[in-house]
Each structure stands twice: as C-alpha cells, then as structure tokens.
N, CA, C and O atoms as a GROMACS GRO file, in nm:
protein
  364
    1UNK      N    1  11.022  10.474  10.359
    1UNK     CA    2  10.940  10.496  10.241
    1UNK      C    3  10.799  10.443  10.267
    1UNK      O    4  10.792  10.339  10.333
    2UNK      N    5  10.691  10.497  10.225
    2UNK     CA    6  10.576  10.486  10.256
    2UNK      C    7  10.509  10.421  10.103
    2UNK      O    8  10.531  10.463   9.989
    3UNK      N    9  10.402  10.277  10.155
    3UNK     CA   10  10.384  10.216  10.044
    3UNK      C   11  10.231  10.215  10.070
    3UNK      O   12  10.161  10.273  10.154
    4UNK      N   13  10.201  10.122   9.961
    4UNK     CA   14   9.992  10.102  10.032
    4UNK      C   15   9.942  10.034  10.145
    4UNK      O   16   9.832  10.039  10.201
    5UNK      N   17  10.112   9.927  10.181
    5UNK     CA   18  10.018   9.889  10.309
    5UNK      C   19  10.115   9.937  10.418
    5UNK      O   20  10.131   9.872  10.521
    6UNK      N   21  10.161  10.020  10.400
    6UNK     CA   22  10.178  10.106  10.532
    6UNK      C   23  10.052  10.115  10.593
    6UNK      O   24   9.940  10.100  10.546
    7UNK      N   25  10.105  10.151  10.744
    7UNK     CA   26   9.956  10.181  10.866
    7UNK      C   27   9.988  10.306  10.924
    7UNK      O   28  10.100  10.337  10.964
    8UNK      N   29   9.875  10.384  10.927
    8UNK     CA   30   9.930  10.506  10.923
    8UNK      C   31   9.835  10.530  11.033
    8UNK      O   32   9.722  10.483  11.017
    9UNK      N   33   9.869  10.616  11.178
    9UNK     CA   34   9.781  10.576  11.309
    9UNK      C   35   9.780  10.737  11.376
    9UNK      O   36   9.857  10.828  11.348
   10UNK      N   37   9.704  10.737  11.440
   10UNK     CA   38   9.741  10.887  11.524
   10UNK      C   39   9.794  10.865  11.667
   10UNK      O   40   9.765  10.767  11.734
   11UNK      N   41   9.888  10.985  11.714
   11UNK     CA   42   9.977  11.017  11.800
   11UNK      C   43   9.843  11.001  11.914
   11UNK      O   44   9.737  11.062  11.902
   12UNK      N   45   9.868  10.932  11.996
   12UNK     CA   46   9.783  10.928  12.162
   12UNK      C   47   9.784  11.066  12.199
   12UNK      O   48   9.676  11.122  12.220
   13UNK      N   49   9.917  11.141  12.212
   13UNK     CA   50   9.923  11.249  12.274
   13UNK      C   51   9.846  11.341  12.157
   13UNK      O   52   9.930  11.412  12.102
   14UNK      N   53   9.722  11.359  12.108
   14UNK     CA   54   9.652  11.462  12.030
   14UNK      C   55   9.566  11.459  12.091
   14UNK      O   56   9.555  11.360  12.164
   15UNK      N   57   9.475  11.549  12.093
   15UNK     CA   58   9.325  11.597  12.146
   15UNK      C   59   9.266  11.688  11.997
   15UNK      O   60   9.320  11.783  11.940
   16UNK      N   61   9.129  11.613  11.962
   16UNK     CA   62   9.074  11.703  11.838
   16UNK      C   63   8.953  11.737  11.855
   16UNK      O   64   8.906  11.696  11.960
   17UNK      N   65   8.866  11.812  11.773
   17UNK     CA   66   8.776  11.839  11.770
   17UNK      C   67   8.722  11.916  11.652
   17UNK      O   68   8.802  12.004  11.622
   18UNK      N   69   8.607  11.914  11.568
   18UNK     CA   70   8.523  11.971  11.494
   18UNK      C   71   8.457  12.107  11.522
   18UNK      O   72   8.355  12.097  11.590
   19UNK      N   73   8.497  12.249  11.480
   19UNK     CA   74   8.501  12.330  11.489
   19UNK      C   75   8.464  12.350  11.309
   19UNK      O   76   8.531  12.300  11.218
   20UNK      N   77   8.345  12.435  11.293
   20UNK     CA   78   8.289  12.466  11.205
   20UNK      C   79   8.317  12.390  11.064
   20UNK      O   80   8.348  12.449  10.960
   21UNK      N   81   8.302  12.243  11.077
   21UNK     CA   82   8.303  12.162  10.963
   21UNK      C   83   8.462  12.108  10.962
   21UNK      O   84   8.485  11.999  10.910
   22UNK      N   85   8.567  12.184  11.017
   22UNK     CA   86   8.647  12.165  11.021
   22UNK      C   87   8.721  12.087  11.146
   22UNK      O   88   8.669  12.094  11.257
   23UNK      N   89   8.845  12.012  11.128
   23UNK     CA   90   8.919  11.945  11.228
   23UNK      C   91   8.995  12.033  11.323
   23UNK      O   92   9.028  12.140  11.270
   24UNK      N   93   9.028  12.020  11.435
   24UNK     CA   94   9.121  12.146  11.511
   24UNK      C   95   9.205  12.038  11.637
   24UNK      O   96   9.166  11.980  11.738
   25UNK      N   97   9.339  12.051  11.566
   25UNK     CA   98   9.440  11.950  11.700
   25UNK      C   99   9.490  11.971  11.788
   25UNK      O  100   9.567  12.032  11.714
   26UNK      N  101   9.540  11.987  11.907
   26UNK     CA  102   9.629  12.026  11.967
   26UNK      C  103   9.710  11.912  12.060
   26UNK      O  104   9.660  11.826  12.132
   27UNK      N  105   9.836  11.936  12.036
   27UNK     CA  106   9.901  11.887  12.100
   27UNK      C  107   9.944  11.889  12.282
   27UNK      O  108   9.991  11.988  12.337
   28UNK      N  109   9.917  11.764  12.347
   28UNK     CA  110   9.898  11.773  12.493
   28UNK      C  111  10.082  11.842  12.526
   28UNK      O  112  10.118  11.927  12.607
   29UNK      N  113  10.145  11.778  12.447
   29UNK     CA  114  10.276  11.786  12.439
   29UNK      C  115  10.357  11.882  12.468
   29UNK      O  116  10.439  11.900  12.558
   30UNK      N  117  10.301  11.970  12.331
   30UNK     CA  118  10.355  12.078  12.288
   30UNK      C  119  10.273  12.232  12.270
   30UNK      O  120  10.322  12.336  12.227
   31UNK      N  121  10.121  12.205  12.322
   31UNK     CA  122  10.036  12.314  12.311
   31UNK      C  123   9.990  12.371  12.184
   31UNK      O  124   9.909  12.461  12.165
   32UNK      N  125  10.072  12.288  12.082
   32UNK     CA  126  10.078  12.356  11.959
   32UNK      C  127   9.931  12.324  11.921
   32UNK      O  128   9.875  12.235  11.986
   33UNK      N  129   9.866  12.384  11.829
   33UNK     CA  130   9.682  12.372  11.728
   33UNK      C  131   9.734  12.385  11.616
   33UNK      O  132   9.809  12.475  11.578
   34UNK      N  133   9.680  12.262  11.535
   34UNK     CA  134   9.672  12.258  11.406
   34UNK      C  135   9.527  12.264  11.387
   34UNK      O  136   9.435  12.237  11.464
   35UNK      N  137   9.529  12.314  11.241
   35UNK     CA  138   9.397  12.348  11.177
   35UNK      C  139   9.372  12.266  11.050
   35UNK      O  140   9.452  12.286  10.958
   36UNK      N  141   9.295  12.197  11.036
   36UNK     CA  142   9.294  12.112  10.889
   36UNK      C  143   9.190  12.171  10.802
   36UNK      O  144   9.085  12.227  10.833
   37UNK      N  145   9.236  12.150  10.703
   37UNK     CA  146   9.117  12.150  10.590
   37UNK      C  147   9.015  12.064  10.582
   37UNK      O  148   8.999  11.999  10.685
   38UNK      N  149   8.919  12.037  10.470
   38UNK     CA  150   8.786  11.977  10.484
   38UNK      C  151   8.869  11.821  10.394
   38UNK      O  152   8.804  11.717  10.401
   39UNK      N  153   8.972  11.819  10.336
   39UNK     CA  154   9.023  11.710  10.300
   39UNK      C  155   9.131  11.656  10.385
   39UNK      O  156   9.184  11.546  10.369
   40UNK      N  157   9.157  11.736  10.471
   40UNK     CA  158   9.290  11.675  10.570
   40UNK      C  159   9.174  11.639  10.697
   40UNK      O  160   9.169  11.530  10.753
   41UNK      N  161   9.091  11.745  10.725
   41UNK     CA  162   8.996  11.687  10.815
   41UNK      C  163   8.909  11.518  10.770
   41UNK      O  164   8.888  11.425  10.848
   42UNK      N  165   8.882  11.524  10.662
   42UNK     CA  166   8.827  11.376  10.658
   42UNK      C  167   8.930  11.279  10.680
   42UNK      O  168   8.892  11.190  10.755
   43UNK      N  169   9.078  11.265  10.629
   43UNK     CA  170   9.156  11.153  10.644
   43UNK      C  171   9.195  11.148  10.798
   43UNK      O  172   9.256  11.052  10.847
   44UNK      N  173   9.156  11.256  10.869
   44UNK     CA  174   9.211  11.298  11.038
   44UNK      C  175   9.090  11.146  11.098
   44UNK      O  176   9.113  11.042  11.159
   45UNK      N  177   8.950  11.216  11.036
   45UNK     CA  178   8.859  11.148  11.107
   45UNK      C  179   8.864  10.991  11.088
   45UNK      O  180   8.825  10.906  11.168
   46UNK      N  181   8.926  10.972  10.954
   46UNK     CA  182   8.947  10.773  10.887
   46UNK      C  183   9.042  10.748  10.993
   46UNK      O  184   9.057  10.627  11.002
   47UNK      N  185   9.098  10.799  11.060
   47UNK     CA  186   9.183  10.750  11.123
   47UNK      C  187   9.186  10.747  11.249
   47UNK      O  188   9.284  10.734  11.323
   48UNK      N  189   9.016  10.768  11.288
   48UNK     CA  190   9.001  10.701  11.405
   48UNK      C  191   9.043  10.601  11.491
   48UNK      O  192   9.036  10.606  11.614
   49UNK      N  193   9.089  10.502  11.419
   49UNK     CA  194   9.156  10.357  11.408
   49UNK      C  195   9.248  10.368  11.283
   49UNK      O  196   9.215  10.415  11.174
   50UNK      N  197   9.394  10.308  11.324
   50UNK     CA  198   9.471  10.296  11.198
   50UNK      C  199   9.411  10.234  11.066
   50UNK      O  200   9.311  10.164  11.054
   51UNK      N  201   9.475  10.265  10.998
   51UNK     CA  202   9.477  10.235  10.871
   51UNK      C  203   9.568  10.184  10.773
   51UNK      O  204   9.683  10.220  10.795
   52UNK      N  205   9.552  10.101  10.657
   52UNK     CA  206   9.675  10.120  10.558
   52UNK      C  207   9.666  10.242  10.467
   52UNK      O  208   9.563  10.293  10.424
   53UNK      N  209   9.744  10.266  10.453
   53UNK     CA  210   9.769  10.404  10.288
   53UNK      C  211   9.670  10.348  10.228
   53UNK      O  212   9.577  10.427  10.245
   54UNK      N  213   9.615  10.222  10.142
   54UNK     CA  214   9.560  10.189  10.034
   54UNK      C  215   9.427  10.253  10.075
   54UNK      O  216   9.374  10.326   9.991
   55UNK      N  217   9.354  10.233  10.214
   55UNK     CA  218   9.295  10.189  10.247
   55UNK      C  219   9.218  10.379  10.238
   55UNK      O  220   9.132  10.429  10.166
   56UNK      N  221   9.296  10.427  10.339
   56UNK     CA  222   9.308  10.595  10.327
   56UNK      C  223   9.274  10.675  10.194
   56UNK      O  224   9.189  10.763  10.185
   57UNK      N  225   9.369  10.623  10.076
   57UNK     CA  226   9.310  10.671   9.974
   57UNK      C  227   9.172  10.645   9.846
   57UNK      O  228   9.104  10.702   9.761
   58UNK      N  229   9.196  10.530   9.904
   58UNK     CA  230   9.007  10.495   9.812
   58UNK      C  231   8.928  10.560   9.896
   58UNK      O  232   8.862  10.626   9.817
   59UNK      N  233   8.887  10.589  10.010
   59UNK     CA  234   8.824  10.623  10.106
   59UNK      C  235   8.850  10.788  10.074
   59UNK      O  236   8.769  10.869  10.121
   60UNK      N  237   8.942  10.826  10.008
   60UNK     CA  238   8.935  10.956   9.990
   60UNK      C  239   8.894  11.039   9.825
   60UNK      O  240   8.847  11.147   9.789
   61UNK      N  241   8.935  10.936   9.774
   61UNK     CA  242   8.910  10.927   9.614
   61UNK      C  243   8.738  10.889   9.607
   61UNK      O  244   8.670  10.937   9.517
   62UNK      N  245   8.685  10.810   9.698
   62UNK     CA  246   8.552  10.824   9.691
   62UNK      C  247   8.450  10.932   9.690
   62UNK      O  248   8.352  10.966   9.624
   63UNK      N  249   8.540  10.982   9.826
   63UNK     CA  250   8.460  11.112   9.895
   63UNK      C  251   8.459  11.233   9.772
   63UNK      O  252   8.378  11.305   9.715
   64UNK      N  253   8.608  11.203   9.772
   64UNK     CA  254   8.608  11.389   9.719
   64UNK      C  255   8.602  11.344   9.509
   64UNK      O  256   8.589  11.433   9.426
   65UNK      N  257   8.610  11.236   9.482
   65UNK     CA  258   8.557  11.178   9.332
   65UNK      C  259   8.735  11.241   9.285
   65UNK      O  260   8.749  11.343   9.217
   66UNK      N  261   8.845  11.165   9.332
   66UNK     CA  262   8.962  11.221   9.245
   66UNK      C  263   9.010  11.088   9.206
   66UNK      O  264   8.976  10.976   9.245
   67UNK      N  265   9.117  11.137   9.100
   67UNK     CA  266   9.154  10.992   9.042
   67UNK      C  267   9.281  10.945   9.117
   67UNK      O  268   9.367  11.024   9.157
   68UNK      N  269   9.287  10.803   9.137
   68UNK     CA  270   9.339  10.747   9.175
   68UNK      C  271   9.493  10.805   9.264
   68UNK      O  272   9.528  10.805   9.382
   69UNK      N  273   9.576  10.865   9.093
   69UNK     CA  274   9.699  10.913   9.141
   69UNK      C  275   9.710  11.013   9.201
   69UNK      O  276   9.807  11.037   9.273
   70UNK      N  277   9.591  11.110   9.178
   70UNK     CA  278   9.598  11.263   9.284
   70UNK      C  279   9.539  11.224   9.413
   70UNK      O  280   9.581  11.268   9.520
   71UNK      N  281   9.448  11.147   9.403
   71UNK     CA  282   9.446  11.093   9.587
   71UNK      C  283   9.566  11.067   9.662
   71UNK      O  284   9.608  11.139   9.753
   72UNK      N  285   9.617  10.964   9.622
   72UNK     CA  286   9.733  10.908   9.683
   72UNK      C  287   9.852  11.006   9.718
   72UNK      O  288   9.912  11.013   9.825
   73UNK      N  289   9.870  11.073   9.612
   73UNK     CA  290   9.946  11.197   9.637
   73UNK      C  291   9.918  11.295   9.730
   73UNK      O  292  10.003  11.347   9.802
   74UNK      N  293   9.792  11.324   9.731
   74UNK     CA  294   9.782  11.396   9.826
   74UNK      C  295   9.727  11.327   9.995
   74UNK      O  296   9.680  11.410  10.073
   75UNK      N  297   9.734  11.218  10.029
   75UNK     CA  298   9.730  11.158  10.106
   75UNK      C  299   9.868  11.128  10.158
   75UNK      O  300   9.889  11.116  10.278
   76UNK      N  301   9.973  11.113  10.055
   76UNK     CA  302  10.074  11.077  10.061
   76UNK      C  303  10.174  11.225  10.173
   76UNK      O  304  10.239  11.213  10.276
   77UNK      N  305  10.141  11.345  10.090
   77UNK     CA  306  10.172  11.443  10.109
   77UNK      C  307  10.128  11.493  10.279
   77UNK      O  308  10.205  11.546  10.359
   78UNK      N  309   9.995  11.462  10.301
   78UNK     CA  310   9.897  11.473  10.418
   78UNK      C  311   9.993  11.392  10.567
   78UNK      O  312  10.020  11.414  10.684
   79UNK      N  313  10.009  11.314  10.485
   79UNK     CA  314  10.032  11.201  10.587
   79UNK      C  315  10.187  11.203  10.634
   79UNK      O  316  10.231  11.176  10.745
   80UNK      N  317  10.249  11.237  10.535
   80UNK     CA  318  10.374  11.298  10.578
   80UNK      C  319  10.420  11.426  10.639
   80UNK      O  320  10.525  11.440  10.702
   81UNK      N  321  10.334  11.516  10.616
   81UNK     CA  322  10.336  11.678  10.687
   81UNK      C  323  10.313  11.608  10.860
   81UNK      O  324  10.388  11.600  10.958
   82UNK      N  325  10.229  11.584  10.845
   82UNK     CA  326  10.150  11.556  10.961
   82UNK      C  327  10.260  11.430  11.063
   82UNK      O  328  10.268  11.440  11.185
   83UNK      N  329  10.321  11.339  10.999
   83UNK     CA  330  10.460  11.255  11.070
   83UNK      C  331  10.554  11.359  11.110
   83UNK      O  332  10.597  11.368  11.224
   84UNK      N  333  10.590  11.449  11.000
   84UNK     CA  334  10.697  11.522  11.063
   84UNK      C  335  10.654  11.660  11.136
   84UNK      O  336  10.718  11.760  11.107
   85UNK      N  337  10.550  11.671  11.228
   85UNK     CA  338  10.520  11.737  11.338
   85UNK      C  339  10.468  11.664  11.420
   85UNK      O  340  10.406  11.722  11.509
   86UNK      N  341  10.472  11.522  11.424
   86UNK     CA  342  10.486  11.446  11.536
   86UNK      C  343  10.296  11.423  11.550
   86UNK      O  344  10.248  11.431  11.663
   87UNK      N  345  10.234  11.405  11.470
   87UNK     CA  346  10.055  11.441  11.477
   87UNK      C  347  10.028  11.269  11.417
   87UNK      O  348   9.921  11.215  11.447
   88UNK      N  349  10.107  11.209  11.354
   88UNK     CA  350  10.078  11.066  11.307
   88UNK      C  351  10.178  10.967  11.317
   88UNK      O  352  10.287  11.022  11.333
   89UNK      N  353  10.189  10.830  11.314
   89UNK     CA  354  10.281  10.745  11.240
   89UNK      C  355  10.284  10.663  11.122
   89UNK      O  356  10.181  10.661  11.054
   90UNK      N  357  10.404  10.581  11.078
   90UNK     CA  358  10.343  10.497  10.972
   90UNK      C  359  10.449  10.413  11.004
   90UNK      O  360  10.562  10.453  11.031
   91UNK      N  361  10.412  10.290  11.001
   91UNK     CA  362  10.418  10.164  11.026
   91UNK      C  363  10.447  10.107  10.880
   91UNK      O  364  10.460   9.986  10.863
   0.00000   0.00000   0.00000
C-alpha cells in the first residue's frame, strides 16, 4: 500500500527524453516506449531523484493548481501504472 512517505524512484534500466514538450521512455530491457502526458511528464521529470508521494504531489498540485485530493489521486494512479510496467518503484 502506498502512503505519503513512500519513495517513489525510477527504474535504472529507462532511457528518456523530451520530445515535443512531452516525456518519451524506453525500456533498455524490453524495447518497449512509453509516451507520457504533460502531467505524467512533469512527475517523470520530479523524479529525477527519488521522492516521497507527499512530496510528488504538492509539487504537482502547485504546477497544475489542483486540489489536494485530485492530485494525490492522480499521482497515486500515475505512479502505480507506471510500477506495474516495471518504469518505477516505491519504497
């Protein structure tokens, strides 16, 4: 179960890059490319260096001006798609 101070980190094995405003992943692994949005792309880039959840969603609730509980949710949501294709962890 994922809480606020979970640490939520990226997979070594990714390679990314910024492609027209947008994030673009691919896996060394698996060859696979993911494509993010302009809100999955910003939490890609916070996570240059791990993070906690708490930490992820003020940082996202700032940016994009949402309230509290729809950040988290959708960070929550983000962050879990992205564990179960092997693209993050959480600690």
């Amino acid at each position: 179960m994922m809480t606020e101070t979970s640490v939520v980190a990226r997979v070594d094995t990714m390679v990314s890059s910024e492609v027209d405003g947008e994030v673009v992943i691919m896996s060394i692994e698996s060859g696979h490319f993911f494509r993010l949005n302009h809100s999955a792309s910003r939490i890609w880039d916070l996570l240059d260096t791990p993070k906690d959840l708490a930490t992820l969603c003020r940082h996202l609730g700032d940016r994009f001006e949402m309230d509290a509980a729809d950040g988290q949710a959708d960070v929550v949501e983000f962050v879990s798609a992205m564990q179960a294709k092997g693209l993050l962890t959480v600690n």
